[in-house]
LUMLUMDREN-2810 file (N, C-alpha, C; in Angstrom, 1 decimal):
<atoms>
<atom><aa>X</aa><ch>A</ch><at>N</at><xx>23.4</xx><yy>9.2</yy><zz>-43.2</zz></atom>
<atom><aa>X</aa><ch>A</ch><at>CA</at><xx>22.3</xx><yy>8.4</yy><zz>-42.7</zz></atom>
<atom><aa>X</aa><ch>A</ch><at>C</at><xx>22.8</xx><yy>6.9</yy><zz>-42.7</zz></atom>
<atom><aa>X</aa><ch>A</ch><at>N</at><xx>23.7</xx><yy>6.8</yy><zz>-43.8</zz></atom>
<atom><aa>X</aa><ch>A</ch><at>CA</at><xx>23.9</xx><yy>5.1</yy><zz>-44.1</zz></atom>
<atom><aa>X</aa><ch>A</ch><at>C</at><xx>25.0</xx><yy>4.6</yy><zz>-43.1</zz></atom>
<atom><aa>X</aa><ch>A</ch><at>N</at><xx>25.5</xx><yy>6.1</yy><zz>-42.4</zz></atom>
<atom><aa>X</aa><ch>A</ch><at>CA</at><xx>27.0</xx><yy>5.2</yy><zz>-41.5</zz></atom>
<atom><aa>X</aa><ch>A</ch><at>C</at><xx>25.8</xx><yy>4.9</yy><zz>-40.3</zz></atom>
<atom><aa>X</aa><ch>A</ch><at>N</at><xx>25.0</xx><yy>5.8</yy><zz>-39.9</zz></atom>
<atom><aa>X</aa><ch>A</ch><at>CA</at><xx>24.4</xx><yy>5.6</yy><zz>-39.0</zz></atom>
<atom><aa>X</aa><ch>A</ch><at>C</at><xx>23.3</xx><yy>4.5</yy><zz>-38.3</zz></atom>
<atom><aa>X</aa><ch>A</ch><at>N</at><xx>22.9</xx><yy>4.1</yy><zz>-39.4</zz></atom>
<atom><aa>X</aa><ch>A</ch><at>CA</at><xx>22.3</xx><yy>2.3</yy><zz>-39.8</zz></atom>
<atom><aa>X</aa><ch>A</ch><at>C</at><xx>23.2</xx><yy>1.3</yy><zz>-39.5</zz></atom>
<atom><aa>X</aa><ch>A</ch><at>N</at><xx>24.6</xx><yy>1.6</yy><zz>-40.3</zz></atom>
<atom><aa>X</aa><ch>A</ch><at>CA</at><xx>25.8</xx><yy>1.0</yy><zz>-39.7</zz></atom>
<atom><aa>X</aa><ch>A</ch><at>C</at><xx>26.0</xx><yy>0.4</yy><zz>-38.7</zz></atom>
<atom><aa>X</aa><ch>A</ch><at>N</at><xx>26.0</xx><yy>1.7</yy><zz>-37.7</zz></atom>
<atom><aa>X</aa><ch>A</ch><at>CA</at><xx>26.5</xx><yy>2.1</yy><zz>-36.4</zz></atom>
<atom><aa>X</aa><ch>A</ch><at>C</at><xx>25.2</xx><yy>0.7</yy><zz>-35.4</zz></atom>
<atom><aa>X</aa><ch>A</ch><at>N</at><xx>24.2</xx><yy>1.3</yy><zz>-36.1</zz></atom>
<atom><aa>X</aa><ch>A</ch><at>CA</at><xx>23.3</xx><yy>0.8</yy><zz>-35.2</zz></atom>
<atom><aa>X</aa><ch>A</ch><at>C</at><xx>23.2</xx><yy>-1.0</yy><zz>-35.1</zz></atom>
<atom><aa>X</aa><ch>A</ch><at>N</at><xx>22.9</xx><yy>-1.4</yy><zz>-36.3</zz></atom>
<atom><aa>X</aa><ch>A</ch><at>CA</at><xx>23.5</xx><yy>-2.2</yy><zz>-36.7</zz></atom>
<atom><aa>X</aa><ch>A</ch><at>C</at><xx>24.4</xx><yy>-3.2</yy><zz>-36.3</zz></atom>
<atom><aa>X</aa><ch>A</ch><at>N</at><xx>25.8</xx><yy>-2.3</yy><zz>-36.0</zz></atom>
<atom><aa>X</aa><ch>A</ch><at>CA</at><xx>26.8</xx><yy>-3.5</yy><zz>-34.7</zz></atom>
<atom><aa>X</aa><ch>A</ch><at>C</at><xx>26.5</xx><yy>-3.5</yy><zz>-33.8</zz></atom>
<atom><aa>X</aa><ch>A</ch><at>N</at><xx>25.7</xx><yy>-2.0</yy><zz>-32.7</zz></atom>
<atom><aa>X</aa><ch>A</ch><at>CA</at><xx>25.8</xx><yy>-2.0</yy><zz>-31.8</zz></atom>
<atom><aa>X</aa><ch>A</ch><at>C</at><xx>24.5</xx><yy>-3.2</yy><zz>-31.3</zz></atom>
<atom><aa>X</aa><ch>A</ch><at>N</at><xx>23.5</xx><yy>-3.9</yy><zz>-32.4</zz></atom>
<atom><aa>X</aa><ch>A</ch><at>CA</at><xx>22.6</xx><yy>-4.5</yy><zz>-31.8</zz></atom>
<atom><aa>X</aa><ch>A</ch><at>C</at><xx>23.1</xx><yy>-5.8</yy><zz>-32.1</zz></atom>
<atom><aa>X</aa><ch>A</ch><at>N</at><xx>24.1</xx><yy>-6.2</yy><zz>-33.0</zz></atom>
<atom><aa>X</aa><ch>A</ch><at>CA</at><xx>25.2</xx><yy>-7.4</yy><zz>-33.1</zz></atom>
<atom><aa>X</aa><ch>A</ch><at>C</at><xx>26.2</xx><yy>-7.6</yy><zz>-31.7</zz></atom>
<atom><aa>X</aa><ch>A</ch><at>N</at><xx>27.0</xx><yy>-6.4</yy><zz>-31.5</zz></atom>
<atom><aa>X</aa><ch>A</ch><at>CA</at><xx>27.8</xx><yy>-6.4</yy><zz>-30.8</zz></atom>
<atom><aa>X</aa><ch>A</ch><at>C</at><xx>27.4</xx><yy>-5.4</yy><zz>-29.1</zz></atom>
<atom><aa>X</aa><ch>A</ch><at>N</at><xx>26.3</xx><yy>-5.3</yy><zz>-28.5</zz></atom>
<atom><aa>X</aa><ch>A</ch><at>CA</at><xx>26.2</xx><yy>-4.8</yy><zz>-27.4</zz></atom>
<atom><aa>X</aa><ch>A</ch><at>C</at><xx>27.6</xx><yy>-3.6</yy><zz>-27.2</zz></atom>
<atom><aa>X</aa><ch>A</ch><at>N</at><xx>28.4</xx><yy>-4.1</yy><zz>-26.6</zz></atom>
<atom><aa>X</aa><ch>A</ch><at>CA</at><xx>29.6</xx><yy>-3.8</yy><zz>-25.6</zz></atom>
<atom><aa>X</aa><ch>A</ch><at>C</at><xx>30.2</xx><yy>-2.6</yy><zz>-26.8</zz></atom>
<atom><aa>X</aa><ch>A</ch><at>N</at><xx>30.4</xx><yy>-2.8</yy><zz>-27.7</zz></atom>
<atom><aa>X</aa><ch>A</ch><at>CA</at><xx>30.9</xx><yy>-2.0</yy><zz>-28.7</zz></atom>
<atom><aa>X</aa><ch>A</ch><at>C</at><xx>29.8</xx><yy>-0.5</yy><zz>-29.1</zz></atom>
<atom><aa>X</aa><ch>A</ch><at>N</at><xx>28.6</xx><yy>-0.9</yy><zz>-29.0</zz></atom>
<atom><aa>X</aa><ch>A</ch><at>CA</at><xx>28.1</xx><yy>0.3</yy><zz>-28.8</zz></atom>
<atom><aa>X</aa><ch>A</ch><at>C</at><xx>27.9</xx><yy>1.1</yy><zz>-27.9</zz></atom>
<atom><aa>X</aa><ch>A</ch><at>N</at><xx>28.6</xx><yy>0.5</yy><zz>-26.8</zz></atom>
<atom><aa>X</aa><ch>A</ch><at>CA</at><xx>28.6</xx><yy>1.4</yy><zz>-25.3</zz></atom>
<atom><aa>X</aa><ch>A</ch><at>C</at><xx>30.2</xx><yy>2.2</yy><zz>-25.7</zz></atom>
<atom><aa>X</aa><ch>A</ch><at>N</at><xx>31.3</xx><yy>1.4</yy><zz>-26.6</zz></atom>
<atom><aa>X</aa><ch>A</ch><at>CA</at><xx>32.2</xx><yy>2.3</yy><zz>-27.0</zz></atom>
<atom><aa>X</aa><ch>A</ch><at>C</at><xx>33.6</xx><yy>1.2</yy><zz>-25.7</zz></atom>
<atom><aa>X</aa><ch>A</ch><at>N</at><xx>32.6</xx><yy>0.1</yy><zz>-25.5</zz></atom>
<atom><aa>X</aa><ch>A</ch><at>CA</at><xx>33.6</xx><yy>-1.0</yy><zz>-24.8</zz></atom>
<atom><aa>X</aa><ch>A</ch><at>C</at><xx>33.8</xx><yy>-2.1</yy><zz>-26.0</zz></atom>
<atom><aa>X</aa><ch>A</ch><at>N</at><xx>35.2</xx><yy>-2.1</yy><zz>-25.2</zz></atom>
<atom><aa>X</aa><ch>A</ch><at>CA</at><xx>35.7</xx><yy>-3.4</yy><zz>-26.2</zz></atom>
<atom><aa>X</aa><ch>A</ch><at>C</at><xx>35.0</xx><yy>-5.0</yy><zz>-24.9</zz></atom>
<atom><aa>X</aa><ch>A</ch><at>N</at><xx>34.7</xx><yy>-6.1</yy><zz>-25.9</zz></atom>
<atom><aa>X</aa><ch>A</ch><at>CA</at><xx>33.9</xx><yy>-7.2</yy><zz>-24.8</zz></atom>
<atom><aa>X</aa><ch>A</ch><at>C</at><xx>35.7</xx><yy>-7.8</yy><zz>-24.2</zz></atom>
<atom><aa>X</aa><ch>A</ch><at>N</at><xx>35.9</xx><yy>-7.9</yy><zz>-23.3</zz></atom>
<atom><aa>X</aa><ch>A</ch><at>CA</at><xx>36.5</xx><yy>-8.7</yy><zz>-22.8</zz></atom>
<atom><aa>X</aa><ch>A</ch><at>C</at><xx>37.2</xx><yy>-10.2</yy><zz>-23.0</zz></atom>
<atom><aa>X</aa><ch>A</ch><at>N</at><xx>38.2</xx><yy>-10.3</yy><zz>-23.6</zz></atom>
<atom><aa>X</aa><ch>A</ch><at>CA</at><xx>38.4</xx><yy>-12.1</yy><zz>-23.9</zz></atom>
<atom><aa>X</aa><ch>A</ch><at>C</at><xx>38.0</xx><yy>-12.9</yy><zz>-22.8</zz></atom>
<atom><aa>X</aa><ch>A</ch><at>N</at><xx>38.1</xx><yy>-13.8</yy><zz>-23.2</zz></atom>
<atom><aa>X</aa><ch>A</ch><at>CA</at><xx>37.5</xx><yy>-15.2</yy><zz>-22.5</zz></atom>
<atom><aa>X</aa><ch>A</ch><at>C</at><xx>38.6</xx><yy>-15.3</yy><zz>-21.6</zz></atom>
<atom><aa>X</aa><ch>A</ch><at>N</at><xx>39.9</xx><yy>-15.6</yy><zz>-21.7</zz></atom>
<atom><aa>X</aa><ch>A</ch><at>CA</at><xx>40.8</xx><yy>-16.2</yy><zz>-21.2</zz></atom>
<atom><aa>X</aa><ch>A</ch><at>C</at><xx>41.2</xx><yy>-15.2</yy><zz>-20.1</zz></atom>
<atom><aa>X</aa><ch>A</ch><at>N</at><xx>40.9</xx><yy>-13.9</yy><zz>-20.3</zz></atom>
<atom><aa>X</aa><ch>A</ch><at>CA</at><xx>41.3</xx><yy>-12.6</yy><zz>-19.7</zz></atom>
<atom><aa>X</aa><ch>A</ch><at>C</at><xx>40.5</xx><yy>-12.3</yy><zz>-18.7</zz></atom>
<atom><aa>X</aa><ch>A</ch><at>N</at><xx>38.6</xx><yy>-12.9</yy><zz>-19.0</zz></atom>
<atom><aa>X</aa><ch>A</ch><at>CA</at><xx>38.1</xx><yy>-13.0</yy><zz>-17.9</zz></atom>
<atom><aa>X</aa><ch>A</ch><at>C</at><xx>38.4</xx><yy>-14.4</yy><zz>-17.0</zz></atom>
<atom><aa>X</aa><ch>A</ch><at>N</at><xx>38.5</xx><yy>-15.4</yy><zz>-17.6</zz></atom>
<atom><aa>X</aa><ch>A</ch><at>CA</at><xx>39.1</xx><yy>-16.4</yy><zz>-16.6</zz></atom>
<atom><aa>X</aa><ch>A</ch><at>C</at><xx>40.1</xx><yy>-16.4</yy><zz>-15.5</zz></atom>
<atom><aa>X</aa><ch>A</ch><at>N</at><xx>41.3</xx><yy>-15.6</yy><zz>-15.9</zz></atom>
<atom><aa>X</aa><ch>A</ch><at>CA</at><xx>42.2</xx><yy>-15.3</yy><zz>-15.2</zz></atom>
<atom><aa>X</aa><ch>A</ch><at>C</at><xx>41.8</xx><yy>-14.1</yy><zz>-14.3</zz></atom>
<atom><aa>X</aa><ch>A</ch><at>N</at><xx>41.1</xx><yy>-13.2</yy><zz>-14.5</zz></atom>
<atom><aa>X</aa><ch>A</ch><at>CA</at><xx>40.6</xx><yy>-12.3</yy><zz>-13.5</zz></atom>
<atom><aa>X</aa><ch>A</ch><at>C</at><xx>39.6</xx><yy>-12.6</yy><zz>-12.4</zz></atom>
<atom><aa>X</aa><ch>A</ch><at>N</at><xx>38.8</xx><yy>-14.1</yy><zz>-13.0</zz></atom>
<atom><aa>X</aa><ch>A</ch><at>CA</at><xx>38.1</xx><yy>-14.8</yy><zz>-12.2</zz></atom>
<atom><aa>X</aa><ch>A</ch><at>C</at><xx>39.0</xx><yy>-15.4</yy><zz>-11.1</zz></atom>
<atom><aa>X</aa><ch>A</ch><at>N</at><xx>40.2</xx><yy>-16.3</yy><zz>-11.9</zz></atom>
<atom><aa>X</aa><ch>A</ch><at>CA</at><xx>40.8</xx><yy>-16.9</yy><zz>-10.9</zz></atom>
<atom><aa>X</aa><ch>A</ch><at>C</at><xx>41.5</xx><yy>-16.1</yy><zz>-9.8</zz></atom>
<atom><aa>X</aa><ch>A</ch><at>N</at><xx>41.6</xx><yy>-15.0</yy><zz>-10.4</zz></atom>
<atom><aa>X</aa><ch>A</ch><at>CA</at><xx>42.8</xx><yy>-13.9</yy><zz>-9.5</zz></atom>
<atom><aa>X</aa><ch>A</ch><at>C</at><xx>42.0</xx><yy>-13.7</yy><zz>-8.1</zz></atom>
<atom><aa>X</aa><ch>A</ch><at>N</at><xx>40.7</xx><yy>-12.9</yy><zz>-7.9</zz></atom>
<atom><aa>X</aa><ch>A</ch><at>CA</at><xx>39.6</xx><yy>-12.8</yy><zz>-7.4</zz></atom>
<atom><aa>X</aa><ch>A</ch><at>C</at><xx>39.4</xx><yy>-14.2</yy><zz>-6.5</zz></atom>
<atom><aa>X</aa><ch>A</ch><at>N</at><xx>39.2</xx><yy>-15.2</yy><zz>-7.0</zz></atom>
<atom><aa>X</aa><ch>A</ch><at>CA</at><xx>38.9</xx><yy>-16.5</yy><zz>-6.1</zz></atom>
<atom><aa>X</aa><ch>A</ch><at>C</at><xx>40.2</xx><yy>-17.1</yy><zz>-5.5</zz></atom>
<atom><aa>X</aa><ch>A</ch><at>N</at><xx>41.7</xx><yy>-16.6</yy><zz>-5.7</zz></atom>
<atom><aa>X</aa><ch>A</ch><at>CA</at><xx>42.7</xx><yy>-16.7</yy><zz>-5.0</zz></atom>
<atom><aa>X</aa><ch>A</ch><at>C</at><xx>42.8</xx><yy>-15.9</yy><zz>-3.7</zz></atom>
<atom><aa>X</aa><ch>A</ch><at>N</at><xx>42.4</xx><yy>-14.4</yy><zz>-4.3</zz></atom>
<atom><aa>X</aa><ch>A</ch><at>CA</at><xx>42.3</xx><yy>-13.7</yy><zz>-3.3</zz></atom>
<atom><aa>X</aa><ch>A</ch><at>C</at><xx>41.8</xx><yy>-13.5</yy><zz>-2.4</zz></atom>
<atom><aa>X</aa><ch>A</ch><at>N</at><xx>40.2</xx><yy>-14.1</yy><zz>-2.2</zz></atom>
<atom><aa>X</aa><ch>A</ch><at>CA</at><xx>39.3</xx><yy>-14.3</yy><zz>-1.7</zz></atom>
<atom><aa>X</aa><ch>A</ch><at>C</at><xx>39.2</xx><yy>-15.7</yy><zz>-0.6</zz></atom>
<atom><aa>X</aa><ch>A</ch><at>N</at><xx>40.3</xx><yy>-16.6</yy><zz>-1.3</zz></atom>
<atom><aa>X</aa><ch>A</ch><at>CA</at><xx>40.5</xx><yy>-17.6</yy><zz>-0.1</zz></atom>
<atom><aa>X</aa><ch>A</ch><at>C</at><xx>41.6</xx><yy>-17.5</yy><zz>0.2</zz></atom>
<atom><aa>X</aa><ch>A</ch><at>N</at><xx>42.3</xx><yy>-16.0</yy><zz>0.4</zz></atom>
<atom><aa>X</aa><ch>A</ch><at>CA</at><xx>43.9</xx><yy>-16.1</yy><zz>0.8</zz></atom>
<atom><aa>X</aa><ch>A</ch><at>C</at><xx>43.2</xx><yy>-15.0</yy><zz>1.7</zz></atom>
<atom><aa>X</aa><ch>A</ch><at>N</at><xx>42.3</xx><yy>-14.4</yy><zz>1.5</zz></atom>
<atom><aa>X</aa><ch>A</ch><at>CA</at><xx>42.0</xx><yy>-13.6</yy><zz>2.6</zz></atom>
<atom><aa>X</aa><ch>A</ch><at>C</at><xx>41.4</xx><yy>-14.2</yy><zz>3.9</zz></atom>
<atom><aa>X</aa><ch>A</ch><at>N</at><xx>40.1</xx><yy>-14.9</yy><zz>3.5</zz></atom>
<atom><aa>X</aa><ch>A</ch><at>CA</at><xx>39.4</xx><yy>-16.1</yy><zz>4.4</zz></atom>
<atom><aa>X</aa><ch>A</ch><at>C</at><xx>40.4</xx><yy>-16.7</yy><zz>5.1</zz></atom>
<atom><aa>X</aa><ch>A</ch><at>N</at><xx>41.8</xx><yy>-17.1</yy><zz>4.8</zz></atom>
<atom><aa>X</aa><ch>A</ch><at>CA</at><xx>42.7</xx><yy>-17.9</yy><zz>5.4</zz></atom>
<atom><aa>X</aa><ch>A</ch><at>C</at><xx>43.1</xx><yy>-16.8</yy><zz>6.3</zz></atom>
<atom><aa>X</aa><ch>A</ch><at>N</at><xx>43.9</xx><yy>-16.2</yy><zz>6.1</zz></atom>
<atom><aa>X</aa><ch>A</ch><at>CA</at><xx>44.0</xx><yy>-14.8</yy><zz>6.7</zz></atom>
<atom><aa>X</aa><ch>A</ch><at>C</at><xx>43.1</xx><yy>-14.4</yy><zz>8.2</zz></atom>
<atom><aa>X</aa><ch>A</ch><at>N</at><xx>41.9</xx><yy>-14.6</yy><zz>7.8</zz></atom>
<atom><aa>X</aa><ch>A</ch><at>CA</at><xx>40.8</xx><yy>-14.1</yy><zz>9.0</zz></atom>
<atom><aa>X</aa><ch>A</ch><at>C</at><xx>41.0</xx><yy>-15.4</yy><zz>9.6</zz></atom>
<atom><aa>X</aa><ch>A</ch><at>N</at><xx>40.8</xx><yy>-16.7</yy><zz>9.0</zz></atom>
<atom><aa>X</aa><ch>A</ch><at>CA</at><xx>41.1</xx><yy>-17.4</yy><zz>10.4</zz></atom>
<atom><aa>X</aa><ch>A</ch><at>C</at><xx>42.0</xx><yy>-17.9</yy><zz>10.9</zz></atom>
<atom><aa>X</aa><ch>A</ch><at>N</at><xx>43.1</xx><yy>-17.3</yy><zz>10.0</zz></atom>
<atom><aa>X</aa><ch>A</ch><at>CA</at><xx>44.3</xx><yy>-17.4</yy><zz>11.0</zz></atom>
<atom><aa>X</aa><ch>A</ch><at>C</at><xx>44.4</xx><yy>-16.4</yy><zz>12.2</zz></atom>
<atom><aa>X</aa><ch>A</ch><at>N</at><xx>44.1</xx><yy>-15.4</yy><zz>12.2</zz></atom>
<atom><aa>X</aa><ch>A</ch><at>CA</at><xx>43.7</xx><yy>-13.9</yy><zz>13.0</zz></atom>
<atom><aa>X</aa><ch>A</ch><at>C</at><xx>42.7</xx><yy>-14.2</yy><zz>14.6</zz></atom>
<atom><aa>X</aa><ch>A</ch><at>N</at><xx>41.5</xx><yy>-14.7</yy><zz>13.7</zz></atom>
<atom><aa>X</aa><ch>A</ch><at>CA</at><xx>40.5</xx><yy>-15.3</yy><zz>14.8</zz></atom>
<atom><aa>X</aa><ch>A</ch><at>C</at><xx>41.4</xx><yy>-16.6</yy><zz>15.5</zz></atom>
<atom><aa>X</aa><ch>A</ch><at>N</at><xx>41.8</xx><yy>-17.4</yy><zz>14.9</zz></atom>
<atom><aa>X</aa><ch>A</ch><at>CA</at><xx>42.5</xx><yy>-18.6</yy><zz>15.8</zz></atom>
<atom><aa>X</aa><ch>A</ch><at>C</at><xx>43.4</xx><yy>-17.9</yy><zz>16.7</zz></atom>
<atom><aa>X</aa><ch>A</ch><at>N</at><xx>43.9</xx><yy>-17.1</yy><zz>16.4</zz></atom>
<atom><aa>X</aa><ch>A</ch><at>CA</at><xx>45.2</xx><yy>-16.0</yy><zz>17.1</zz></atom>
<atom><aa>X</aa><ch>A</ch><at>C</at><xx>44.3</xx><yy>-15.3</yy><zz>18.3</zz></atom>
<atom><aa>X</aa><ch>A</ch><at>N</at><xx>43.5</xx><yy>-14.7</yy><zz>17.8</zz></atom>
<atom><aa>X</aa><ch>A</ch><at>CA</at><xx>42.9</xx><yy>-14.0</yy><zz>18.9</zz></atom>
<atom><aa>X</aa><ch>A</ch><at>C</at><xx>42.3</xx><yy>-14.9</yy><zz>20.2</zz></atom>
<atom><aa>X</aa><ch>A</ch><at>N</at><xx>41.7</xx><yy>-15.9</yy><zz>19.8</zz></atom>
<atom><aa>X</aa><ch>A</ch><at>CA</at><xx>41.2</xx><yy>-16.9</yy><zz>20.6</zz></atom>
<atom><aa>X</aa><ch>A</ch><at>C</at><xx>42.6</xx><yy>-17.2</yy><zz>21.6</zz></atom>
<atom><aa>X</aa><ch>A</ch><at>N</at><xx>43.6</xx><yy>-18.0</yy><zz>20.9</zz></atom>
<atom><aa>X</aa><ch>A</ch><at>CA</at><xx>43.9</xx><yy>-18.5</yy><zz>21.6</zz></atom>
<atom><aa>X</aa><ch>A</ch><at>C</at><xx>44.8</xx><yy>-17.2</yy><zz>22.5</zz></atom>
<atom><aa>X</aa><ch>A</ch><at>N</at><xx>45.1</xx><yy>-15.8</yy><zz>22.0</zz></atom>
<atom><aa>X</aa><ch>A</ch><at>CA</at><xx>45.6</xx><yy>-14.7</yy><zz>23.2</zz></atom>
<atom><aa>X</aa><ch>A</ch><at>C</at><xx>44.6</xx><yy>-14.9</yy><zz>24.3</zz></atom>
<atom><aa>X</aa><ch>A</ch><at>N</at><xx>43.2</xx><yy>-15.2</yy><zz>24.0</zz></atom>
<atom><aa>X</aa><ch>A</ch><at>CA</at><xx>42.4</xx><yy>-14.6</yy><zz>24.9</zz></atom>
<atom><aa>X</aa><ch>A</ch><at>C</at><xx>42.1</xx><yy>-15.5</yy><zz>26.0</zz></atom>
<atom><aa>X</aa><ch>A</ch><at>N</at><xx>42.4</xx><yy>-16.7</yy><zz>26.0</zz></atom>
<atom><aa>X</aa><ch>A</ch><at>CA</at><xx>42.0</xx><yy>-18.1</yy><zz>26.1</zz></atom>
<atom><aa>X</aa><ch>A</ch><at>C</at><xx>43.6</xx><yy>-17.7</yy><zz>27.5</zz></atom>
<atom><aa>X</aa><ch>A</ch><at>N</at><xx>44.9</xx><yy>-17.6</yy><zz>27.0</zz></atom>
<atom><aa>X</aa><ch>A</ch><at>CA</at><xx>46.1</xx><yy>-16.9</yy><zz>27.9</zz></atom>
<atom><aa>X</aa><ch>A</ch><at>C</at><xx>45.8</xx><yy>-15.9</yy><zz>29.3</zz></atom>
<atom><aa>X</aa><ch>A</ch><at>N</at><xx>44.5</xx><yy>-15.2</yy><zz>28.8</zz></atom>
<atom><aa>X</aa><ch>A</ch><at>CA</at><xx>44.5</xx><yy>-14.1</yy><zz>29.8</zz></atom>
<atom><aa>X</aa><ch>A</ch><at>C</at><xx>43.8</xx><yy>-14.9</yy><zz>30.9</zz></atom>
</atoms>
């Protein structure tokens, strides 16, 4: 009964740990932030490089 008070105990301290997750560092979500918002304006670059390309094929015909 007493581990189980325990139990409850961190899991209303610690959320994430009672789901049986560890919480994430800070620095580890930053860098996954930043990864994400690289890749997100390297895509965006991407499409309008694509769209400028298509325009100007079409702009040719």
């Amino acid at each position: 009964m007493r581990k189980n008070t325990e139990s409850t105990r961190t899991a209303l301290k610690n959320p994430w740990k009672g789901l049986g997750l560890t919480m994430p560092s800070r620095d580890k979500v930053l860098k996954n932030t930043t990864t994400v918002i690289v890749a997100m304006a390297g895509m965006g670059t991407f499409v309008a490089l694509a769209d400028a390309m298509t325009t100007w094929l079409v702009s040719l015909l």
